[in-house]
N, C-alpha and C positions, 0 to 999 in steps of 0.2 A: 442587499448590501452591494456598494461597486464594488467590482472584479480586480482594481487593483489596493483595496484595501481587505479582501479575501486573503488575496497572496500573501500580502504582508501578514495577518494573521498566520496564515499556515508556514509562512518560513520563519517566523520568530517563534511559533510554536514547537516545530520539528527540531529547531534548533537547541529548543530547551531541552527537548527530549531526546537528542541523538547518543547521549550516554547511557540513557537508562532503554531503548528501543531494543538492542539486539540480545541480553542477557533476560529481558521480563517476555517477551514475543516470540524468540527465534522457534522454539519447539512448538510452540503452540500454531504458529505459520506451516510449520514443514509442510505440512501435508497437503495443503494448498497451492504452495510454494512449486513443490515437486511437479504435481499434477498439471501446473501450469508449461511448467519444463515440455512435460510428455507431448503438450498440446502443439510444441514450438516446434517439435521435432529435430533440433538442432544436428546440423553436419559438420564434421572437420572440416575448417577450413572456411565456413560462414562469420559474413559481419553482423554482427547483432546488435542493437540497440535497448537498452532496459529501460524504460523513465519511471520518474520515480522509483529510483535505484533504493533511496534510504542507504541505509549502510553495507549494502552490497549484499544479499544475502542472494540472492537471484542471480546477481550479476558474475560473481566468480563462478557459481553451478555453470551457467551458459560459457566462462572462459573455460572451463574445464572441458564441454561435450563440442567447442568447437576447433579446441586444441591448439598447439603451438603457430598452426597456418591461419588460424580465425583471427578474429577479434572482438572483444566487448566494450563499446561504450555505455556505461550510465553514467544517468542528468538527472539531479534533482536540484529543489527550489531553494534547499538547503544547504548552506554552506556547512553546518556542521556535522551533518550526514554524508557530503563529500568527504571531506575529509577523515572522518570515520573509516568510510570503504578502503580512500586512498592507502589507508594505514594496514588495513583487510589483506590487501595486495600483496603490500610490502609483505607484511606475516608470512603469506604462502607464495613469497617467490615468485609472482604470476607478471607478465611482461604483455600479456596480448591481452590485459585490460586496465582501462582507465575513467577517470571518475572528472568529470564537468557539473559545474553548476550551471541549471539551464533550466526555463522553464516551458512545461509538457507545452504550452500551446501556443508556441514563439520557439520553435527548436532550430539552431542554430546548426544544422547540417543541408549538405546540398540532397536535393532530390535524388529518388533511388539511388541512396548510398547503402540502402542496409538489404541481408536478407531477409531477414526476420527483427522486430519490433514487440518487444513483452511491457508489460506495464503489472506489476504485483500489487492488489489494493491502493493504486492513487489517484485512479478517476475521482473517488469521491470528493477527494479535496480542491477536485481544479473547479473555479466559475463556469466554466464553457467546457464540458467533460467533452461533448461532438467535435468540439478545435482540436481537441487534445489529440482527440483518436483520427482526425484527417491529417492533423501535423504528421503522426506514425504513417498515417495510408502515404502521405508524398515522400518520406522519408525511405520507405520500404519500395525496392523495383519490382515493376511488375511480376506478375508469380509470387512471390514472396507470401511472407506468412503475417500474421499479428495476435497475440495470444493475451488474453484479457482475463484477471479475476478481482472481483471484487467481493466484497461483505453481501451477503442474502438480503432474506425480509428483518426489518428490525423485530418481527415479532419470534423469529426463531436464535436471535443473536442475543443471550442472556446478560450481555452486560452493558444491552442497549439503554437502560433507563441512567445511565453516566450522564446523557447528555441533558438531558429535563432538567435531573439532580444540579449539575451547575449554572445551569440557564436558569434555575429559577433566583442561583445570590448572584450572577452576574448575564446580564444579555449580550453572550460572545458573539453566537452565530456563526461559529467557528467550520461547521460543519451543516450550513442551511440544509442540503440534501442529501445527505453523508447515506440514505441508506435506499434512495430513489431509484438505484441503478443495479438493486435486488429484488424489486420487483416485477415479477412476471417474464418476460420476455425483453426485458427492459435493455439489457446491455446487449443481446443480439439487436434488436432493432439501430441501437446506437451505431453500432457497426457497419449496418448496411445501409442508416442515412448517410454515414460517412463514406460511403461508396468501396466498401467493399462485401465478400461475398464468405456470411457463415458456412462453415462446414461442419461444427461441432457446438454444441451448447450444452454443458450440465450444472447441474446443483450437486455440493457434495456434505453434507456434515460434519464435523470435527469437534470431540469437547474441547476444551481450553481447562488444562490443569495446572491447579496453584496449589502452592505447598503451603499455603497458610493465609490469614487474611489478610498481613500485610502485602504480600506479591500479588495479591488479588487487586488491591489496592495502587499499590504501586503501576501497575501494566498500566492502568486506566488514568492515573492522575499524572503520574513520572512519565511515560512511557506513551504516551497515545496522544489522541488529537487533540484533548482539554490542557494540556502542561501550561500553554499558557494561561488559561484563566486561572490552574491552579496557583500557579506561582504568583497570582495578585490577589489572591484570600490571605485575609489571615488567622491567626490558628483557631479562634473560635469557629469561625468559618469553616477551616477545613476539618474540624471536627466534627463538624454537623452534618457534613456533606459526605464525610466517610460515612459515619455512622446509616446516613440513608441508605447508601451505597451495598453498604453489608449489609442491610437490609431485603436490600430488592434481591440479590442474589443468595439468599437464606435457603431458598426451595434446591438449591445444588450444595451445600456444603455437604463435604465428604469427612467427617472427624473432622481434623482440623484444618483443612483443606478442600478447596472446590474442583468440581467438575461442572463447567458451566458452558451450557451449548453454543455453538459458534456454527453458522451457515456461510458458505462462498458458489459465489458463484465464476462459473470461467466460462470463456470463449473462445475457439480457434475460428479464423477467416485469413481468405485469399486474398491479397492484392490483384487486382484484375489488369 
């Protein structure tokens, strides 16, 4: 698929989805989320950069550990996940961050402006994930830091067969690679062909809990990378397509609710 009709799938997708993203995800993220934080190290008084902010869930944590002398910019592709966060802010009063639409591999800041550069699962979405993460490397001044997590192996991420399941009533391609950059060594190596220097690489596990099968349903078709192919089914279609859905993820239903496994992986490195 060309790279600038990628984008446009994933910003008119996100954008379907930036109402239903932070109430179906936020808990089920933390713990990724967090862990990515620890990797950032963040100080009082650092400029940070998030991309692929989504609705700021990252990015106010980061305004909070760099405090009233820092500050936080997130960029995403999405204008309606901008403005989401923008509203985030407002909520909590927070003044030393702010919310641009920008996209990760075309970022519209001057060179070593930032101390630190975090990106919370949106490699997978970009065409050229390696631009993404050099955009961050020139972005970030030497020394500085850059803290990466994405999605694992698809075969330990339980609610991997989403993507089959759609692709077989529509060919999005919404997500060609979506799960390349949880393979093996895959997102350190990304890093240091982009010229910088791991310090830290793990895999973590996390189940992903739903209180029912609709919110199982909902995370993955409302809520996640398919919103748009969902929202051009129609209902016979998307009944067929849940149906499978809750199918594949049978082997975790908990009562009436699932526990369904979820793999990330993260990365800390050096800007040299």
């Amino acid at each position: 698929m060309q790279a600038r009709l990628q984008r446009r799938i994933q910003r008119d997708g996100w954008d379907l989805a930036a109402g239903h993203y932070e109430p179906l995800w936020r808990e089920q993220l933390a713990a990724a989320q967090a862990r990515l934080l620890e990797f950032a190290a963040l100080a009082p008084g650092e400029r940070v950069l998030d991309v692929a902010c989504g609705t700021g869930l990252v990015s106010l944590e980061a305004a909070g550990a760099v405090g009233a002398r820092g500050h936080v910019l997130g960029v995403d592709l999405s204008e309606r996940m901008i403005i989401a966060a923008r509203a985030r802010a407002r909520q909590r009063d927070l003044t030393n961050v702010r919310f641009e639409r920008m996209d990760a591999e075309r970022l519209d800041v001057p060179n070593a402006s930032f101390d630190a550069a975090l990106c919370a699962l949106g490699l997978m979405h970009a065409p050229d994930p390696e631009q993404a993460v050099r955009e961050m490397r020139r972005a970030v001044r030497p020394g500085g830091r850059i803290a990466l997590a994405t999605w694992g192996e698809r075969s330990r991420c339980g609610w991997a067969p989403v993507f089959p399941i759609v692709d077989a009533e529509l060919s999005s391609d919404a997500c060609p690679l979506f799960f390349a950059l949880g393979l093996q060594d895959a997102l350190a190596d990304l890093c240091r062909a982009a010229g910088c220097d791991v310090v830290e690489h793990c895999r973590m596990s996390t189940p992903l809990l739903y209180a029912s099968a609709d919110e199982a349903c909902d995370a993955v078709f409302l809520g996640g990378s398919v919103a748009l192919s969902w929202s051009r089914f129609d209902e016979n279609i998307r009944a067929r397509v849940r149906a499978r859905y809750l199918e594949s993820i049978e082997p975790w239903r908990n009562g009436d609710g699932y526990m369904i496994p979820g793999e990330f992986v993260l990365v800390a490195a050096n800007v040299p």
